[in-house]
C-alpha positions as CSV (number, residue, x, y, z in Angstrom):
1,X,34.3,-5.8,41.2
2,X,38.1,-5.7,40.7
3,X,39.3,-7.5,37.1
4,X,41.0,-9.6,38.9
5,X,38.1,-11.1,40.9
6,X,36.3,-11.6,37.7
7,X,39.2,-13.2,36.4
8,X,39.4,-15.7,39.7
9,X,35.8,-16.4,38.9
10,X,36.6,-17.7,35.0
11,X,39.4,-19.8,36.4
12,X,37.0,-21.5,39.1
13,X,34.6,-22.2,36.5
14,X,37.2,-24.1,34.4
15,X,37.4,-26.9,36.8
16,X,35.9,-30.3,35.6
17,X,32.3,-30.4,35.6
18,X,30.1,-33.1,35.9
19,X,26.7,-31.5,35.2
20,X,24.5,-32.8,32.6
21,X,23.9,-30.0,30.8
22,X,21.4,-30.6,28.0
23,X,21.2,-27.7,25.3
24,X,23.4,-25.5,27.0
25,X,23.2,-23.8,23.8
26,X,19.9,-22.5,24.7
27,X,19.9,-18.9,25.3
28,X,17.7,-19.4,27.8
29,X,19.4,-22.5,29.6
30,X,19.1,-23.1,33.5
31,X,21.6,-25.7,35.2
32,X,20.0,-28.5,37.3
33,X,19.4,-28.6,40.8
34,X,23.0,-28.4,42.5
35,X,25.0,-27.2,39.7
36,X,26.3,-24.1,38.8
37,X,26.2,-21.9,35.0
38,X,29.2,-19.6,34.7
39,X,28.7,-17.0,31.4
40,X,31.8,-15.1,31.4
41,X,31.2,-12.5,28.7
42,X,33.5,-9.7,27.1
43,X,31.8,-6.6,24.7
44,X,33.3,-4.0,23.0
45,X,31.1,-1.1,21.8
46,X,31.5,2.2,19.5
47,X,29.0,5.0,19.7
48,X,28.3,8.6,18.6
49,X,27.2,11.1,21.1
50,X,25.7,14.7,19.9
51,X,25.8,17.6,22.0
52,X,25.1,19.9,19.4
53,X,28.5,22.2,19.2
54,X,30.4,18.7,20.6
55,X,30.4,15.1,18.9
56,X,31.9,12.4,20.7
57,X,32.9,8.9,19.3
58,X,32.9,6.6,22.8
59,X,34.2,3.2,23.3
60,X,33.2,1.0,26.0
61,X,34.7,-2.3,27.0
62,X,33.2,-4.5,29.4
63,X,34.1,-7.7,31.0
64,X,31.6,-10.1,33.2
65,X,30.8,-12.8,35.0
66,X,27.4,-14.1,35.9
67,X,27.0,-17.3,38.2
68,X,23.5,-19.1,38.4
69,X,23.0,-22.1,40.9
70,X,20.5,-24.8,40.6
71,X,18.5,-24.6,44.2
72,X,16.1,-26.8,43.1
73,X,14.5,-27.9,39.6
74,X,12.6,-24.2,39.0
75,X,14.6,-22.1,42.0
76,X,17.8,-20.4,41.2
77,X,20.2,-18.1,43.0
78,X,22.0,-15.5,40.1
79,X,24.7,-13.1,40.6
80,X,26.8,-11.0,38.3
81,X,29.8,-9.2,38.2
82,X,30.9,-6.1,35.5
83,X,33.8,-4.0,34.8
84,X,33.9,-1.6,32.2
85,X,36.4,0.7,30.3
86,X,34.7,3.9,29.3
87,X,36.8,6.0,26.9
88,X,35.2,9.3,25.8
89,X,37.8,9.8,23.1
90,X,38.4,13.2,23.6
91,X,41.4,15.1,25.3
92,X,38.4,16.5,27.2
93,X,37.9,14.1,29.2
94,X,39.8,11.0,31.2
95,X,39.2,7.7,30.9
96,X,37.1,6.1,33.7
97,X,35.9,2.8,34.7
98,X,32.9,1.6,36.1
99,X,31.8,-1.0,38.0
100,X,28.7,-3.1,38.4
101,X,26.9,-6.2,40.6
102,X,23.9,-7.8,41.1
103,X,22.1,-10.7,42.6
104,X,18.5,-12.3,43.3
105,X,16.4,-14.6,42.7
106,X,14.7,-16.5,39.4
107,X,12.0,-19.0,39.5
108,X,11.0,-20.8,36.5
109,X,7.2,-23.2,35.8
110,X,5.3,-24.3,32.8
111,X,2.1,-23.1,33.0
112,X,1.3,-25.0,29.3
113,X,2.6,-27.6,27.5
114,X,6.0,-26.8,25.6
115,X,5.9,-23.2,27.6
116,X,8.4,-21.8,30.1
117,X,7.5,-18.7,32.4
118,X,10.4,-17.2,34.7
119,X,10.5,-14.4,36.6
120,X,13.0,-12.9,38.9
121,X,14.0,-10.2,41.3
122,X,17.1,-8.4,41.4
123,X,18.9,-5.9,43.7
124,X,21.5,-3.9,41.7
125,X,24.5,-1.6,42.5
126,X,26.1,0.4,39.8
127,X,29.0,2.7,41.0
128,X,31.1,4.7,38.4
129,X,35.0,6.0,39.1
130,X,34.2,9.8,41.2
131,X,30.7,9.3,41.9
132,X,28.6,7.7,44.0
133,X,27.1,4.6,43.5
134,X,23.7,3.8,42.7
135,X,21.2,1.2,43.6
136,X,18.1,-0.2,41.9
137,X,15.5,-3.0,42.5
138,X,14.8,-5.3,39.1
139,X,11.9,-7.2,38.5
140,X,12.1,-9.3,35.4
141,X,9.2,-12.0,33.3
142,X,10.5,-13.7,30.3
143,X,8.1,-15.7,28.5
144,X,9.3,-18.9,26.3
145,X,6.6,-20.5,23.6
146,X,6.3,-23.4,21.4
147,X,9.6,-24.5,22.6
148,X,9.0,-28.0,20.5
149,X,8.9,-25.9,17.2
150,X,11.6,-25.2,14.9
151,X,11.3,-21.5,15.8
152,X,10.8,-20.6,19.3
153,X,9.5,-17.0,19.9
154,X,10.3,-15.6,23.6
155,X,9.1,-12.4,24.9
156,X,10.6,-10.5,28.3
157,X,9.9,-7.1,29.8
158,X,12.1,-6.1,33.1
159,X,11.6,-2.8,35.4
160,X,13.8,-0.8,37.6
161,X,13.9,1.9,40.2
162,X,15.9,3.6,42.6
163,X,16.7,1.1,45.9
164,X,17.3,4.1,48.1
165,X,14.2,6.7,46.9
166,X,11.9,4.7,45.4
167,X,11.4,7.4,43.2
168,X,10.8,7.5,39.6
169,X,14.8,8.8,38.9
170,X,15.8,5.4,38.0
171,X,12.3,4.6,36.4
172,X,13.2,2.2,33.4
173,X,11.2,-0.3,31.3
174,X,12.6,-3.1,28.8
175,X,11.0,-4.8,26.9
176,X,12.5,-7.7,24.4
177,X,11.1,-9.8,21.7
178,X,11.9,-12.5,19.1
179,X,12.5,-15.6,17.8
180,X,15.5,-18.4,18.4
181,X,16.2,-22.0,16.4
182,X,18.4,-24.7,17.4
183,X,19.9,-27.1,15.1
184,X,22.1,-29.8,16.5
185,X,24.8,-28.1,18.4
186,X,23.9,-24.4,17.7
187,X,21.0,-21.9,18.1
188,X,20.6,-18.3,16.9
189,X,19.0,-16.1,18.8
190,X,16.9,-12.4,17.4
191,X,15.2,-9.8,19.1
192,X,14.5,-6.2,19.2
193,X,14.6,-4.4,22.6
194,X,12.8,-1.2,23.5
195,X,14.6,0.5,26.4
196,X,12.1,3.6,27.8
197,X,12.8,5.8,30.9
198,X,9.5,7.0,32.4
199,X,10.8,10.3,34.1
200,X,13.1,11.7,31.2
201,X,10.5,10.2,28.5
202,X,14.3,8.8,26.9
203,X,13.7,5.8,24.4
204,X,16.0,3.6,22.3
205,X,15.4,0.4,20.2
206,X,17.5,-2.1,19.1
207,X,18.1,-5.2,17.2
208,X,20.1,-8.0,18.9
209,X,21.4,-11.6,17.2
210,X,23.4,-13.9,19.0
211,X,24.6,-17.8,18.1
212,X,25.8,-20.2,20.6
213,X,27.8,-23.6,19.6
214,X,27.9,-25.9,22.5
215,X,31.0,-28.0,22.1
216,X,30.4,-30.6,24.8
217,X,27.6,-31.0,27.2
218,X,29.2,-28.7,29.3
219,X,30.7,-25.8,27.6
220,X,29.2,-23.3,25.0
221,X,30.8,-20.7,23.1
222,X,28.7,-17.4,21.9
223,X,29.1,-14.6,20.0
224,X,26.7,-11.7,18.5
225,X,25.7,-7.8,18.3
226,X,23.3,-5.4,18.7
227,X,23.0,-2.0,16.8
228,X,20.6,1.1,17.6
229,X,18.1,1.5,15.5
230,X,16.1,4.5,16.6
231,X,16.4,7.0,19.5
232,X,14.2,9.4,20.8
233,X,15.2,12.2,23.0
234,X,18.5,11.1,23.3
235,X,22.2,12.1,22.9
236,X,22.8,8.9,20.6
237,X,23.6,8.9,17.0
238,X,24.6,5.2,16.6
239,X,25.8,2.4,18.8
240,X,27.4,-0.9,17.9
241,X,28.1,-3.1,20.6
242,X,30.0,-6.8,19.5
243,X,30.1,-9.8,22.4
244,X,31.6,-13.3,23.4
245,X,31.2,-15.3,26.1
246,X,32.0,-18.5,27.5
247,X,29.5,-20.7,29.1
248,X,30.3,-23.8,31.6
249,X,28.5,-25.5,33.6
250,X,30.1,-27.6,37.3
């Protein structure tokens, strides 16, 4: 998607909302039936590739936009939108972009008391500058516990594969786990994430923290990062990536 249809997006958001958004500080908030939740992000990231007789220092910079609309109280429509800036730092190789949409569907129950189960199904495009574009089908399961407690741990696990094939090229697993708290207006969100490609046998883990301060009921900011902590069978060294976003909710 073109920057500036991303950009069009923010601005739409902005309008007046009249949602009640309870906890939109919740990392894992839905809006309400007939409302929409707009999470315009921006990341900047720094890693180390080795190649042996060539070491690369990339940055990447990425903007998005992710919409999710209330169908009804446990249905929702989700879509997002990505640009990204990849610089390879070396006189190598150009600069490229890259660019990257999705959309499905999420539903979410309570199959106990003070738990949330949703799960979802995506169809994905990803199409970098030169090269053709790829496409994936996404299933995702997150699981939310003891959401009355002071500490609420979560755990999710998502998997991909080619659209086109159905093969196990695009073969990937995720898996996430951790803990979040709220107090008053702001919750803190930490997990490690386990990223493992089935057909390359290619593995990284990762710690991720994020806060969120909601400063009406309608509008959150966030910030946080996440840093590699162990690779195997990979070209990675290190990778830092910072974020914000913006959440509203119309």
């Amino acid at each position: 998607m073109k920057l500036i249809k991303i950009v069009l997006c923010s601005l739409m958001a902005a309008l007046p909302a009249t949602a009640n958004a309870e906890d939109i500080q919740d990392p894992f908030y839905r809006p309400q039936s007939g409302h929409f939740l707009s999470e315009t992000g921006f990341s900047f990231a720094k890693a180390k590739l080795d190649f042996g007789v060539l070491k690369l220092k990339p940055e990447q910079k990425v903007l998005s936009e992710q919409l999710t609309y209330g169908i009804t109280s446990g249905l929702f429509a989700e879509a997002t939108f990505a640009n990204s800036w990849v610089d390879l730092k070396s006189d190598m190789f150009e600069k490229y972009e890259s660019r990257y949409w999705d959309a499905g569907l999420a539903y979410r129950m309570a199959p106990a008391q003070n738990t949330a189960l949703t799960i979802g199904a995506y169809y994905t495009e990803n199409r970098d500058e030169g090269q053709d574009r790829e496409n994936t089908v996404e299933a995702k399961a997150l699981l939310e516990l003891m959401k009355d407690q002071a500490l609420k741990p979560f755990a999710a696990v998502a998997y991909e594969r080619d659209a086109e094939y159905f093969s196990k090229s695009h073969d990937n697993y995720n898996f996430e786990a951790g803990l979040w708290a709220k107090a008053d207006k702001i919750s803190v969100k930490t997990a490690v994430s386990y990223v493992y490609n089935h057909h390359d046998t290619v593995s990284s883990t990762y710690i991720d923290v994020e806060a969120d301060y909601a400063l009406a009921e309608n509008i959150a900011v966030g910030a946080g990062f996440s840093s590699l902590l162990h690779e195997h069978n990979t070209l990675l060294t290190s990778q830092t990536t910072y974020g914000a976003q913006l959440k509203l909710v119309f």
